[in-house]
C-alpha positions in Angstrom: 96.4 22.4 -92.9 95.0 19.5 -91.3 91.7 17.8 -91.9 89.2 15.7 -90.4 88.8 12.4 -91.7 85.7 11.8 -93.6 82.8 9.8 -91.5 81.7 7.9 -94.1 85.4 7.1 -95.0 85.6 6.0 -90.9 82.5 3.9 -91.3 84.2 2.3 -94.1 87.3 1.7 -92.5 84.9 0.3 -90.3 83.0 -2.6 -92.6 86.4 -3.1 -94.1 87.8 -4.2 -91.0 84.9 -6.2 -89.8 84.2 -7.9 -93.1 88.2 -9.0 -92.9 87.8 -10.2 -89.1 84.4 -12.6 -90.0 86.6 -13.8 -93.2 89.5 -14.5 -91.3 87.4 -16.8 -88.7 85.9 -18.5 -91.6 89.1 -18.7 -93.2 90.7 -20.4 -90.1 87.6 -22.8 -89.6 88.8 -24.8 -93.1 92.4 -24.0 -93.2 95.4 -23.2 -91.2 97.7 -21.6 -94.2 98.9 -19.0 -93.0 99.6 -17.8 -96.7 95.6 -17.7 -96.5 95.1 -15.1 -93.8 98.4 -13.3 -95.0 97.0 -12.7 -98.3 93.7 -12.0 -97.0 95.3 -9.2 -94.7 97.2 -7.6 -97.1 93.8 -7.8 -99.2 92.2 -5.9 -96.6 95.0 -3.2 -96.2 94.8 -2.5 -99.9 90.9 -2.0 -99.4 91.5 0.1 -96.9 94.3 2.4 -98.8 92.2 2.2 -101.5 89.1 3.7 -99.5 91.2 6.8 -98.6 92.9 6.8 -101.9 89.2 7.0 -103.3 88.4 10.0 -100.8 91.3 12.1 -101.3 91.3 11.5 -105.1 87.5 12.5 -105.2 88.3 15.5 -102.6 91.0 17.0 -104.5 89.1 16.1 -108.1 85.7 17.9 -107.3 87.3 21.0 -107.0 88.7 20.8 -110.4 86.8 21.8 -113.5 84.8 19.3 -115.0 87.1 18.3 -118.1 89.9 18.1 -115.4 88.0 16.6 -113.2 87.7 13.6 -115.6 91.3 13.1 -116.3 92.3 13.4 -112.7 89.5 10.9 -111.4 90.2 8.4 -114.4 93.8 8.4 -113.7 93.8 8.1 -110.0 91.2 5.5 -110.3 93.4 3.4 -112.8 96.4 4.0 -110.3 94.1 2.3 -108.0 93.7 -0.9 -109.8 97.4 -0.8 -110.7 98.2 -1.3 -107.6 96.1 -3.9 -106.9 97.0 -5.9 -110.2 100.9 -5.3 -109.6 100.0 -6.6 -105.9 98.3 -9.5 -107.1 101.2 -10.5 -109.6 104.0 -10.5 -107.1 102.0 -12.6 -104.3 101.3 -14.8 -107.6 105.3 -15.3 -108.8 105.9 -15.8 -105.3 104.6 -18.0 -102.3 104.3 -15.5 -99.4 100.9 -14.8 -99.6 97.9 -16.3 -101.5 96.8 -14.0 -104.5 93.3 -15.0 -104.3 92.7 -14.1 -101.4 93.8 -10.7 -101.3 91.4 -10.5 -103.8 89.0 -11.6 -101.5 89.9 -9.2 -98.9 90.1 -6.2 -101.3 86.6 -7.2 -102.1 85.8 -6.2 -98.4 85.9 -2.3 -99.4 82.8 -3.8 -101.8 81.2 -5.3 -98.7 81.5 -2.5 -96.8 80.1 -0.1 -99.2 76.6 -1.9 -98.8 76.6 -2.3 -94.9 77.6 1.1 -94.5 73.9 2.7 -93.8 74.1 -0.7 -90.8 77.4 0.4 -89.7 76.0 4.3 -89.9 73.1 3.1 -87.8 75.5 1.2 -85.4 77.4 4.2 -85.0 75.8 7.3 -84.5 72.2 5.7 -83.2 69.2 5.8 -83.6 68.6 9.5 -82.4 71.0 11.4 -83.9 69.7 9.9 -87.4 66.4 12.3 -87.4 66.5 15.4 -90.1 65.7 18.3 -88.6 61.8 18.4 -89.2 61.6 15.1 -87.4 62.0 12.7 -89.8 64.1 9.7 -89.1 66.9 8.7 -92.0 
């Protein structure tokens, strides 16, 4: 069976990606370690796994029962930050990439939670954003 992807998830994909690009032009203003914009990439790519991992967790949860539903979102989400903190303690034993700022580009799926009605808006328009009794969004 094969699905569509989410738009929201897209628009999030979306802000992720653009909130890692403006980073990484900041980031390369003050420095030139490339450990920097490694870690802040593979920041970023967690973000963005984490994004679908969020969707397809809460996809496949909400058609649980509720007590299930609680176990199955709880665990997936503490999979999620597993991840991340397992991540983050292997850039931090080793010097490939900096750990902070894969923190910093994780942080992006953050970001791009609160732009998302401007990248919505950027999107789609402004005339496909009216309800149907007129009323724009």
């Amino acid at each position: 069976m094969k699905r569509k992807i989410d738009q929201t998830l897209l628009e999030l994909w979306l802000g992720i990606l653009a909130y890692g690009v403006v980073f990484e032009i900041v980031l390369l203003f003050f420095s030139r370690n490339p450990a920097y914009s490694i870690g802040l990439w593979i920041g970023v790519f967690l973000a963005a796994a984490g994004a679908f991992h969020m969707w397809w967790s809460l996809d496949r949860g909400l058609d649980l029962p509720e007590k299930e539903a609680v176990k199955s979102l709880g665990a997936q989400n503490i999979a999620r930050y597993a991840v991340l903190v397992i991540v983050i303690g292997v850039l931090a034993c080793t010097d490939f990439a900096n750990p902070i700022f894969t923190f910093c580009g994780y942080m992006g799926m953050k970001a791009a939670a609160y732009l998302n009605p401007l990248i919505h808006r950027f999107r789609v328009g402004k005339e496909e954003q009216k309800i149907s009794d007129g009323t724009a969004l």
